[in-house]
N, C-alpha and C positions, 0 to 999 in steps of 0.2 A: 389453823392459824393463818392468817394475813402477813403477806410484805408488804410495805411501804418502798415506793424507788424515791432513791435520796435527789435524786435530780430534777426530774418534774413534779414527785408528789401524787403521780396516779398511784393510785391502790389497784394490787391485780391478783386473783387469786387462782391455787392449782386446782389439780384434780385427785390426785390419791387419798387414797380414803384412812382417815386416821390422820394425816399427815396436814391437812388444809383443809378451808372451806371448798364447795365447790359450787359455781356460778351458772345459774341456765336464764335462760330468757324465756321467759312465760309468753313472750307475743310467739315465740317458736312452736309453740305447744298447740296441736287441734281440739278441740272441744274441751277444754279443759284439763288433758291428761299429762301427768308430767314422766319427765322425762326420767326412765329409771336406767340408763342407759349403762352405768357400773353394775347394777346390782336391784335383785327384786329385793326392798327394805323390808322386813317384817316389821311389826306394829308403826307402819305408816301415817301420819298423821298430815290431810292433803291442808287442812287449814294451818299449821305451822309450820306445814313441808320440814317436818322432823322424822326421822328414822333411828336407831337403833337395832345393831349386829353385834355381837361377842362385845360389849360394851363400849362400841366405835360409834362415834356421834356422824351424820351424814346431813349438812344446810343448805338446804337450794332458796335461790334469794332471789328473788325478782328484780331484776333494773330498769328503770323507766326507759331507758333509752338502749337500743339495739344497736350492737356494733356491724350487728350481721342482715345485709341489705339483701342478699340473694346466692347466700349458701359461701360456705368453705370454697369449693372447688372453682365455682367463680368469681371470687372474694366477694365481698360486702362493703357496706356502707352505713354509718350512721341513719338511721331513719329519719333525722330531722337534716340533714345534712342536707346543703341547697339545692347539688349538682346531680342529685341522686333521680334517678329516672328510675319508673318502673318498667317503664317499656323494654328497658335494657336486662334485665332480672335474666333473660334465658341467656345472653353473653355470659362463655365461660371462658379458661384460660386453658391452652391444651399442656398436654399429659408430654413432655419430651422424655424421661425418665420411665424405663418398664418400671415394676413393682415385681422388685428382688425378689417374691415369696417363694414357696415352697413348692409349688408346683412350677412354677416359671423354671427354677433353676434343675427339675426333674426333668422336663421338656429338653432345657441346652445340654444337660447331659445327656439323654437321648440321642439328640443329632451328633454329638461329637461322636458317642458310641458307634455309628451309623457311617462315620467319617474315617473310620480306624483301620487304614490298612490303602485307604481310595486317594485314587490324585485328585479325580473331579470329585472334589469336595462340594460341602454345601454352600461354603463360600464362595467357589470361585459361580459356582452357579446362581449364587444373588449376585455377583458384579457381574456377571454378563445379562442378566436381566433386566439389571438396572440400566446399562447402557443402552441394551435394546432400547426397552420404555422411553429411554432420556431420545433416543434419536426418534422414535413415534410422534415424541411431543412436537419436536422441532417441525416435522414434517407436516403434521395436523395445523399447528397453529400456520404455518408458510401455504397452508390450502385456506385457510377460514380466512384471513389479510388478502390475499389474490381474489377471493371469493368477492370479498366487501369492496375493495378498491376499482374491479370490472363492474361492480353492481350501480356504486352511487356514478362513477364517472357516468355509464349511459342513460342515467336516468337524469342526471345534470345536463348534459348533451343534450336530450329530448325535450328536456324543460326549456332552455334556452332557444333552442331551432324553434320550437313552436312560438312561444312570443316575441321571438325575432320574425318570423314571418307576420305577425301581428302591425309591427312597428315598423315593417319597409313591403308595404304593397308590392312592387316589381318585384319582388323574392323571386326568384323562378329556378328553372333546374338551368339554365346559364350560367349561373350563378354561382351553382353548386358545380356543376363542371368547370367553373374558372379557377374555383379553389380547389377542388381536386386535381386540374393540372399542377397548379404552384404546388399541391401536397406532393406530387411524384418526383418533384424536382428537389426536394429536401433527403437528408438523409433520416435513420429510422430514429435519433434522436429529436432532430429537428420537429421531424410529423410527431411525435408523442404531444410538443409543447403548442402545434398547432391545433391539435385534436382539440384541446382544452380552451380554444379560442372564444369557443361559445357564439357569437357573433360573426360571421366571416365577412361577408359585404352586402351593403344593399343601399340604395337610394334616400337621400335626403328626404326628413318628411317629420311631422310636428307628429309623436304620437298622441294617439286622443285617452278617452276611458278604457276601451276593451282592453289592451293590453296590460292595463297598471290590473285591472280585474284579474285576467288570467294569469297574471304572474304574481298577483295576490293568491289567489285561490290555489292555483298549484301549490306554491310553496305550503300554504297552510293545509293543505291535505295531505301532503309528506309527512310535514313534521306532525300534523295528529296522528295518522298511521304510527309514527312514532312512540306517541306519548301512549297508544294503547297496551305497549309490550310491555313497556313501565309501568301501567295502567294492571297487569297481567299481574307481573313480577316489578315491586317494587325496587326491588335490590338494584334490579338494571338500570337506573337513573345516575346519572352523574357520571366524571372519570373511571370509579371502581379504584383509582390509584390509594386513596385514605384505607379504602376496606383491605386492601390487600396488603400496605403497609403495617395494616392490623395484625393479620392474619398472621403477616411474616412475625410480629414481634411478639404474638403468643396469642391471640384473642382469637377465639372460636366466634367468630360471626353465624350466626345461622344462614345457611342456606345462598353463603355466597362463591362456594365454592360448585354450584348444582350445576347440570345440564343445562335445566332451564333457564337458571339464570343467562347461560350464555348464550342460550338461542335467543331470548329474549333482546340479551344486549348488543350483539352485533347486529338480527335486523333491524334494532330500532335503530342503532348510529346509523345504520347505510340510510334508511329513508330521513330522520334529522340533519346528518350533511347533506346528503340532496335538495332538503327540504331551503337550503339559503342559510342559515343561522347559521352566527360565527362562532363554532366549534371544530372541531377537530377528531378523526380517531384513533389518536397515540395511545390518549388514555384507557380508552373499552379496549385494544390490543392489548394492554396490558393485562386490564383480569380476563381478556379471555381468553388467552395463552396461562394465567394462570390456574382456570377452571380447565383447560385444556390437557394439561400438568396433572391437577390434582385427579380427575377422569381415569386418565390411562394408569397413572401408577397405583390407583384401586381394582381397574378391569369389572367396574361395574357402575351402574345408574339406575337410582330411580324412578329416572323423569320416562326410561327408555323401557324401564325392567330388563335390564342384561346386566348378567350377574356371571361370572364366571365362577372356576373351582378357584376355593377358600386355598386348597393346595400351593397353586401357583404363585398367589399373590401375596402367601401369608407373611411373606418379609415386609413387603413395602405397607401392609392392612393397621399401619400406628403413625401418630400425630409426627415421629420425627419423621419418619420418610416423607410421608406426603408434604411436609414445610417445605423440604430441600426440594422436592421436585416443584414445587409451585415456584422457591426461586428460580431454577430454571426457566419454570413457565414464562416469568416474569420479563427476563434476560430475553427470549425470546419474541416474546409481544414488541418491548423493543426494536428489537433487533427487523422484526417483521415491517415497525410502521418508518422505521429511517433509514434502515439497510445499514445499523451501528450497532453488528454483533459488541464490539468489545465496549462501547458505551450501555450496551444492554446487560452486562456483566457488572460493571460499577454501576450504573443503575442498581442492580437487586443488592449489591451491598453496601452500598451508601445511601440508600433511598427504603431498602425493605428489610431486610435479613438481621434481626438481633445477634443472631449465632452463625459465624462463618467458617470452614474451615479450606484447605488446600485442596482437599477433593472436590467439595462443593466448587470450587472456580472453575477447576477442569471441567467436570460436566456441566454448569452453567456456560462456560465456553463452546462446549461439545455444541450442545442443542441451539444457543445463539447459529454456532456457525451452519448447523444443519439448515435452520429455518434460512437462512441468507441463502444457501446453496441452492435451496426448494424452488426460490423466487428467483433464482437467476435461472433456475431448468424450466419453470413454466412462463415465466416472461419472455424468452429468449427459443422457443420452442417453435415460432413461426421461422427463426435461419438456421432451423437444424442444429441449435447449438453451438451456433459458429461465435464469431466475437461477441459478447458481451453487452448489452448494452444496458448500462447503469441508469440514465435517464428515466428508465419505465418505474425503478425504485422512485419511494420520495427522497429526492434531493435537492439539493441547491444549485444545481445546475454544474456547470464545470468552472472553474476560477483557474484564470489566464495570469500570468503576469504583466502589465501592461509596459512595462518598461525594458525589454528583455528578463534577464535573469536578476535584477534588482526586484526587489520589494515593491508591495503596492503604496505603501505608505513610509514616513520617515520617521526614523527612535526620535526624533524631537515629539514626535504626534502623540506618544504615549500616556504623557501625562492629558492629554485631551480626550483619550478615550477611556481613560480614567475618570474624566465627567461627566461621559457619555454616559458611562457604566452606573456614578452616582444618580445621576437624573435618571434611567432606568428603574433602580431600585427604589428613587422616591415613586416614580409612576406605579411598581408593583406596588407597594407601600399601600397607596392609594388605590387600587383595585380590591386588595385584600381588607380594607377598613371598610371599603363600603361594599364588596361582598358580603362580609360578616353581619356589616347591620340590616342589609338585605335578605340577609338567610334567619337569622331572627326575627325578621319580622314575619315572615312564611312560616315560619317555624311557631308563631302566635297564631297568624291569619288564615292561613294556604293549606300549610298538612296537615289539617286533620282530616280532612276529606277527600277521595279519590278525584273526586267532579270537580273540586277546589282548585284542585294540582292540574286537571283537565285543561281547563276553562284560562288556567293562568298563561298556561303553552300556546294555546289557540290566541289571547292579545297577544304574549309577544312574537309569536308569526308573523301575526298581522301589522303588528307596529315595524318590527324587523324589516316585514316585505314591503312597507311603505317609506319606509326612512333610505331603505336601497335605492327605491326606483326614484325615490324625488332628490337625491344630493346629486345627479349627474343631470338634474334639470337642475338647478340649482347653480351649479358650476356655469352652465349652456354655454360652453365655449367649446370652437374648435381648432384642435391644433393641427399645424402641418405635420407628415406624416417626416422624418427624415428622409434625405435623399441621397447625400453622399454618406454611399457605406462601404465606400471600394474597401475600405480598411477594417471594416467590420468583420467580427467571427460569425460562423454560419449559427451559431446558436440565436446571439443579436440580432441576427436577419431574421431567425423565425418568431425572434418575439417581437420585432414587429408588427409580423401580422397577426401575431395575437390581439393588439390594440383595438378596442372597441369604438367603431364607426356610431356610436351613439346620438340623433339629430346629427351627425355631418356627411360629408362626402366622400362613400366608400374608395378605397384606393387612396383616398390624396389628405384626410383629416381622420383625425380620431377626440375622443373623450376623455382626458384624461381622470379624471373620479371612477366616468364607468369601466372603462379596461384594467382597475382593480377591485371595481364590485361584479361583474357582470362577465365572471371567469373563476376557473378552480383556483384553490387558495395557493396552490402550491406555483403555475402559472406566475399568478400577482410576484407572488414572495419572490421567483426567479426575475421577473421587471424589475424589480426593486433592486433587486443584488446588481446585475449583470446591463442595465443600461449605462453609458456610459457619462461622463459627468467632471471630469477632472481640469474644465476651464482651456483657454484656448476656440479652439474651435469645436470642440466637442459640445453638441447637443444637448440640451436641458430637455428629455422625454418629458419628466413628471414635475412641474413646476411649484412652488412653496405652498402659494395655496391651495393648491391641488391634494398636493402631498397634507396638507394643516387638514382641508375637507372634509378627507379622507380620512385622517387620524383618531380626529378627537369622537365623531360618532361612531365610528367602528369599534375602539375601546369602551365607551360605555354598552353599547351592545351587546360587547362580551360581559361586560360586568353583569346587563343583566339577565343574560340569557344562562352564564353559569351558576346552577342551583336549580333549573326548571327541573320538570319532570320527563326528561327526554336523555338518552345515554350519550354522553358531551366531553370531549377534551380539550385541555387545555393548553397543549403545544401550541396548536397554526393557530388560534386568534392571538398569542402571544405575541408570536416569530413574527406574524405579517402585521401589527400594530408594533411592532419592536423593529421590523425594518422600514417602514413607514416615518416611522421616528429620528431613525439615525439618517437617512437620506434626507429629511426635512432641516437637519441635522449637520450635512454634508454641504446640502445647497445655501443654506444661508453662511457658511463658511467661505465659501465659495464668492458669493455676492460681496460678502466684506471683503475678498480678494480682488475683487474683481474681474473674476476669470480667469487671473496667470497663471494657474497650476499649481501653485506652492502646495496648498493641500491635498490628502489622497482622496484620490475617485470615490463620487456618494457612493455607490456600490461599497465599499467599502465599509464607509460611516451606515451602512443598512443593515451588512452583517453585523457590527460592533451594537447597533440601537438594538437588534432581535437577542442576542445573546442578552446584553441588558434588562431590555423587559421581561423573558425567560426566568431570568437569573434572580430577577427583585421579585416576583411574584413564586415562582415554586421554588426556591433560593437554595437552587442544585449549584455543586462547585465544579467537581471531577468530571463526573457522569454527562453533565451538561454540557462543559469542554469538549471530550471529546465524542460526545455524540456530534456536537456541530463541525469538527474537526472533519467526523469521519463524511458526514455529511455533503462539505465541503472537498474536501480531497488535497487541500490546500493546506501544509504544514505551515506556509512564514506567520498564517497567522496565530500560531499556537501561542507565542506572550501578550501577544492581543487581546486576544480572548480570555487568557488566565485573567489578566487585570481587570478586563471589562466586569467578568462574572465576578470576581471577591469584592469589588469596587459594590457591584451590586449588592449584594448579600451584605454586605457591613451597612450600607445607607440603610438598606432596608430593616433589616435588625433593629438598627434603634427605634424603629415604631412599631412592629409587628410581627407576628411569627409569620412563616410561608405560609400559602393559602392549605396545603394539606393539611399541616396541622393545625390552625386554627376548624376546619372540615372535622377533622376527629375529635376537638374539644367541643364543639358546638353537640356534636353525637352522644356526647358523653361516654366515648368508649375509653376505657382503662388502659392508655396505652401511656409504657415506661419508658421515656426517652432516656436517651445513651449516660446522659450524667447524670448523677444525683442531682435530686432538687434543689436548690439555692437557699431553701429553709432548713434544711438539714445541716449546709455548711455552717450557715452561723449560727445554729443553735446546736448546743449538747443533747443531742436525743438517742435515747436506749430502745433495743428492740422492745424490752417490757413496757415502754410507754406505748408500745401504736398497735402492741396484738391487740385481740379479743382474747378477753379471757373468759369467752362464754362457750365453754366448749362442751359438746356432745361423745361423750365416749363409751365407749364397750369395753366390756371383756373380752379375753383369748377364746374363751365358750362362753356363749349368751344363747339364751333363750329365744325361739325364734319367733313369738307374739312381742317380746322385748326389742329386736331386730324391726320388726314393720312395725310398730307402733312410733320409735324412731324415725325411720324414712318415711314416713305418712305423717308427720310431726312439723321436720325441716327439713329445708331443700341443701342441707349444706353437702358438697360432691366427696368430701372426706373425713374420716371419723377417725380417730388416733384410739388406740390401743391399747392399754393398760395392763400389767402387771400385777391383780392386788395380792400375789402370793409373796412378792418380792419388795411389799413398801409403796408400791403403785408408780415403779417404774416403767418408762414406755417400752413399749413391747412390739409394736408397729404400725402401720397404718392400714384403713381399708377404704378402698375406694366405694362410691356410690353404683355403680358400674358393676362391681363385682357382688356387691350385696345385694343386687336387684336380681341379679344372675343366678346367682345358688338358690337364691327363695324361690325363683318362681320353676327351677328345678327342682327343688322341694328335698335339697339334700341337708336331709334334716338326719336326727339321733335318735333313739329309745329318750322319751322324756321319764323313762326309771334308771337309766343310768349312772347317772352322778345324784342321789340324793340330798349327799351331803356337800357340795359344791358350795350352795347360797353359803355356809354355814364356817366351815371350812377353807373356802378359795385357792383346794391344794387341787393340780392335777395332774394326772398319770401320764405317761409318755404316748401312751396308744391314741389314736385317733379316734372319734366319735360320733363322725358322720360319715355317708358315702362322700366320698372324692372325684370332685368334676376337676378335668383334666384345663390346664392353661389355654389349647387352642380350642376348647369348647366355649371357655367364657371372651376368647377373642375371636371370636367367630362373627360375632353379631357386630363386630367393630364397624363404623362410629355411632351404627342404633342400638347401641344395645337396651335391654328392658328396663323400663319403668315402674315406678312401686303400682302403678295404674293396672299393669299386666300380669300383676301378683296378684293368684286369690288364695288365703289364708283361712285354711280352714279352722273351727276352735279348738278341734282337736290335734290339730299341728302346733299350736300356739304356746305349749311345754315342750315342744320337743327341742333339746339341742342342737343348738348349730355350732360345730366348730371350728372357730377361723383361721387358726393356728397354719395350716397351708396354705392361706388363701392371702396374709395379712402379709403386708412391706415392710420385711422386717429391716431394713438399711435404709429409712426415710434422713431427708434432710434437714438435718434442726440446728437448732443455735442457740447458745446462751441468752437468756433474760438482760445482761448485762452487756452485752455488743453492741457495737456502735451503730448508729442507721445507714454512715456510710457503708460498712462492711455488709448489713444484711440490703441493702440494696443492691451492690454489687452482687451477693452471690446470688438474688432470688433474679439478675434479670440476664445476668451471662451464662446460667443453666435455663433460663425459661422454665424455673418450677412453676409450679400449680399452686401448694404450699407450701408454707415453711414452719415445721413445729419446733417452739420458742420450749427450753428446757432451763430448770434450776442445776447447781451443781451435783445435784444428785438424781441427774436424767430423770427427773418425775417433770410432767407435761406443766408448763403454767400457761400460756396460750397458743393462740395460730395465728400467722401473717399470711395474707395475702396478698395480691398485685392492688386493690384497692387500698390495701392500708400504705402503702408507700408512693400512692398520689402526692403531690404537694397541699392539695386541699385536708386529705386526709390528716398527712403530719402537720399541717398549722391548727387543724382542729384536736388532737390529741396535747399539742404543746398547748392551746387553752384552757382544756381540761386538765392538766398540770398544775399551770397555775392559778386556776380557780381551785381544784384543790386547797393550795397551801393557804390562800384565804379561809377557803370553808375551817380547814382545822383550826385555823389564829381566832376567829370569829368563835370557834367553840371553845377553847382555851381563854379569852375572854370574858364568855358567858359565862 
């Protein structure tokens, strides 16, 4: 028999037999054979797909249209359905939930038995494991960040010294001795920001060709070296921030949690920063502190072949451990690229983590702080560990108060950087619209070919290295260098001489355009903050057009360099196009004052711009607060900042998502954000309306040619259980995983043993095949085998297999009749896999997955609704 749902009008049917029809999909079926996955039918009839048992009628019915896009376990999709990618088919959803079965809970008894009478238990001995691990991580990722940071810096150093000796003939070791005096005369923060000067001094002089050449060609042999690891390993391309956002929220991405992958991604970010492109590596610290995570709490690789004992690690060897520890990872990457452990904590849970709890913070905290401590012991290991010096992290330099212990700005000023924050998140707004149509169009044009994505890196190098080196010809002014600095902090003094002598007079002029291209990013971004600006007699460093010159192509740069095929962050082209902004920002405030002071220092208005542009583009609220909080060091501006960031994120909003997720829709990865979809809310929708009711099931004992004909049929990851002694109530579930496992261990039964089984469908208590033990079939976890790895002999193909220990018997289901709010809620704050959809009388009528509670999903289910109740009126008619 068939229900009808009184609310949408899909028709959906079960599976017990006798009791419903039952629905398969003939495109699921390999060469013809159908699916007999209840029951071997006697007098089968394959052209009416009719059967008869003890006088039970059995309908398998074909649908022209498939609900199931690429298996159960990693939901599916209508096959005509627009968004449906097949490239995406191996994305699954991971497993947080063991599978209660019978061997599983022999296993926990075991250990408990094994615990009866001991203090060092088995628990205490996973939590000190886990912290071990948790403090490994912090320490690994706090080595690979120091690693990449000394790498790209002297390779930026050596790019710049050589075509600075290019462009000032008289270069000589003078030179470099003069600036090595002023260097000893600073203290060890001061020389970190001169190191980065890139430029120190040299002689007046008109450069010609060679140098725009070799500062072309360098650059573009960086960043191709780059694009080759991308080129290797495609996953390393981009932030890694979308994929790991995934990851955290349930999506098994292939192969982004590997070795390779990270070897990949961090050296190609060191040679792409070097390479000049405005990017950043907060992003690639992120996943690779999260592959760094995922690594150790497995205690094995494939990229390396080290594989430890299955023994030690068997606690952390499942999808929930390794999630939590990747938050961590996360927290740490963090924490590694700004030296903002506790911004790196709300990071992974306002940014990554679907599922959070009170331990998770504590070791996400743990490992944060570890990696901070790592970097304060190897940056600080030339003074023996003496004071500290924070400068060597990426910071903002130090923030002074300028006025004693008042404020740098006035509570009347708030509501201005309220506009700040506005105009901020229009400018993300506008980054993220036309990254979008930019990545579409690559996404027509570009990827389909490795040489495509090559070739597209190699122009914008080259356009990159050419739009740098011609805006400070461009500007050709020189400014005087400031001279009264009695009042100056020594940090001001050394960014001074950071100022790029570009065409002027070393010691007495500088560049303004080039002393924020023609320098580390984090350098500029300190100029921007920390030169002085507050009207009076205070100096105007970076003057409007300067600061305007500078802005508008270095933002588009970033627009179009993010999406190439090179491993790229989006913090520092942010921050240093978002301080460039608000001190462009500041000064023109300043000019309508006319210099009296009334407004706060552009420094200031530069932090307020970088928060904003931040904030409108990856449209972080907390996380981003107080990363730049921590950044900063500087509490008064903690309501500042609040305002500036929601200020952004509301402007932005009303046009666009943040650029990540727009990044993960463009992917077409299934990823369930935190509320229900806004189709759900205003319409009545039932979980009966969005399963599939084309389900594949088994019996408690099935046949084990019946078994691989199945898995060699469809890829779906779970198969539900059936009862048919009991009415065809569900019985439990079996994973794909597990059924690969037993077959190709071949723990099979006498196939004379149950004769009357087909016949019958009674069975006895005893078991019926041999019994593979829980940490056998998790042993092979996360490869385990494939129907590919299965040979099936014919005469194995009667023999019984029985599930009965092996099957989930406490799966998570819901009524046909529940709201979509309620099964959305519970399918995405458990992180199930599936979700089997049950009548009142717990007999199976479909399965939900994470694709069916897309928003595309549910509007296309609510149209086949109400197309439905047409079709029926239309036949009532006729």
């Amino acid at each position: 028999m068939s229900y009808s749902n009184i609310n949408g009008g899909a028709r959906y049917r079960g599976v017990p037999p006798g009791l419903m029809n039952v629905e398969f999909n003939a495109d699921d079926q390999s060469d013809g054979a159908v699916d007999d996955g209840l029951a071997n039918l006697p007098n089968y009839n394959q052209h009416t797909h009719q059967g008869f048992r003890n006088g039970r009628a059995y309908t398998f019915k074909d649908r022209p249209g498939s609900l199931r896009g690429d298996g159960y376990g990693g939901g599916g999709y209508h096959s005509h359905h627009p968004v449906h990618n097949p490239k995406n088919s191996a994305i699954e959803s991971h497993n947080y939930e063991p599978d209660e079965s019978e061997v599983w809970r022999a296993w926990v008894a075991q250990v408990h038995f094994s615990n009866r009478g001991q203090w060092w238990t088995t628990g205490k001995k996973r939590s000190l494991k886990r912290w071990i691990l948790t403090f490994m991580v912090g320490v690994i990722q706090a080595l690979v960040a120091a690693v990449c940071n000394f790498s790209y810096r002297a390779m930026s150093r050596q790019k710049f010294d050589y075509v600075y000796e290019l462009l000032n003939p008289t270069y000589d070791e003078a030179a470099l001795a003069a600036a090595a005096t002023t260097d000893d005369d600073l203290s060890m923060d001061e020389r970190d920001v001169t190191d980065g000067s890139t430029f120190p001094t040299g002689s007046k002089g008109h450069p010609g060709l060679n140098p725009y050449l070799a500062f072309c060609l360098i650059q573009t042999a960086l960043v191709a070296i780059s694009s080759i690891f991308v080129w290797i390993e495609p996953l390393s391309g981009g932030s890694g921030i979308p994929e790991i956002k995934c990851y955290l929220n349930g999506i098994d991405i292939p192969r982004i949690v590997r070795v390779k992958t990270l070897i990949c991604r961090v050296v190609g970010c060191i040679f792409s920063v070097a390479g000049g492109l405005p990017i950043g590596m907060e992003g690639p610290m992120v996943h690779s502190g999260a592959v760094v995570a995922a690594g150790v709490s497995q205690g094995k690789t494939q990229c390396c072949g080290i594989d430890t004992s299955f023994t030690k690690f068997s606690d952390f060897r499942n999808d929930r451990e390794k999630r939590d520890f990747v938050a961590c990872g996360a927290a740490a990457g963090v924490a590694s690229a700004f030296g903002a452990p506790i911004g790196g904590v709300l990071f992974s849970l306002e940014e990554g983590a679907s599922y959070w709890s009170t331990k998770l913070t504590w070791r996400a905290f743990f490992c944060a702080m570890t990696t901070l401590a790592t970097l304060f012991a190897i940056n600080n290991v030339d003074v023996w560990w003496g004071q500290a010096d924070v400068a060597r992290l990426f910071s903002f330099g130090e923030f002074n108060s300028l006025s004693g212990e008042a404020s740098n700005f006035s509570i009347w000023e708030l509501p201005i950087f309220a506009c700040v924050g506005c105009l901020g998140g229009l400018i993300g707004a506008v980054f993220n619209a036309a990254n979008e149509h930019l990545t579409i169009w690559r996404m027509k044009r570009i990827n389909h070919t490795k040489w495509k994505r090559f070739l597209e890196v190699i122009c914008v190098a080259i356009g990159v290295s050419t739009i740098s080196y011609i805006m400070p010809l461009i500007w050709g002014r020189c400014t005087e260098l400031p001279k009264d600095m009695q009042d100056w902090t020594n940090q001001e003094k050394s960014l001074v001489e950071a100022l790029v002598p570009f065409q002027c007079e070393p010691g007495k002029e500088y560049n303004e355009v080039a002393s924020l291209i023609f320098t580390e990013s984090d350098v500029a971004i300190k100029q921007l903050f920390h030169f002085r600006e507050a009207g009076g007699d205070d100096n105007s460093t970076f003057s409007s057009g300067a600061l305007f010159l500078f802005f508008v192509p270095y933002i588009i740069m970033a627009t179009i360099t993010c999406g190439i095929a090179v491993p790229s962050g989006l913090f520092v082209p942010t921050l240093l196009s978002g301080a460039a902004f608000g001190r462009l920002c500041g000064h023109l405030l300043h000019k309508l004052d006319h210099t009296n002071g009334t407004f706060a220092d552009s420094g200031t208005y530069a932090l307020m711009g970088s928060a904003a542009v931040v904030g409108g583009t990856a449209r972080m609220t907390i996380s981003l607060t107080v990363m730049l909080l921590e950044a900063t060091g500087d509490m008064q501006y903690v309501l500042p900042l609040m305002i500036v960031v929601m200020s952004a994120r509301f402007t932005g909003n009303v046009f666009n998502e943040g650029l990540y997720d727009i990044q993960i829709h463009l992917k077409n990865i299934p990823f369930m954000e935190p509320e229900v979809p806004p189709i759900a809310e205003r319409n009545e929708i039932v979980a009966g309306q969005v399963m599939s009711a084309e389900v594949k099931c088994l019996r408690p004992v099935e046949r084990a040619g019946v078994v691989y004909d199945l898995l060699r049929s469809c890829q779906h990851g779970t198969f539900p259980i059936v009862d048919t002694a009991s009415g065809g109530t569900l019985y439990g579930t079996a994973s794909r995983d597990m059924l690969c496992t037993i077959l190709k261990r071949r723990a099979f039964g006498n196939p004379d043993i149950l004769d009357d089984y087909d016949n019958s469908d009674t069975l006895g208590p005893r078991r019926l095949s041999p019994l593979v033990q829980w940490d056998t079939i998790e042993r092979a976890y996360p490869r385990y085998p494939t129907i590919d790895d299965v040979y099936m002999r014919e005469s194995d193909r009667n023999c019984w297999l029985d599930l009965r220990p092996y099957a989930n018997t406490a799966p998570y289901t819901i009524n046909e009749t529940a709201s979509i709010q309620r099964t959305y809620r519970l399918f995405r704050t458990l992180g199930l896999r599936f979700l089997c959809v049950v009548n009142h009388n717990n007999q199976v009528v479909g399965i939900i997955t994470r694709k069916d509670l897309l928003p595309e999903s549910l509007t296309d289910s609510l149209l086949r609704g109400r197309n439905a109740h047409v079709m029926e009126d239309e036949q009532q008619i006729a």
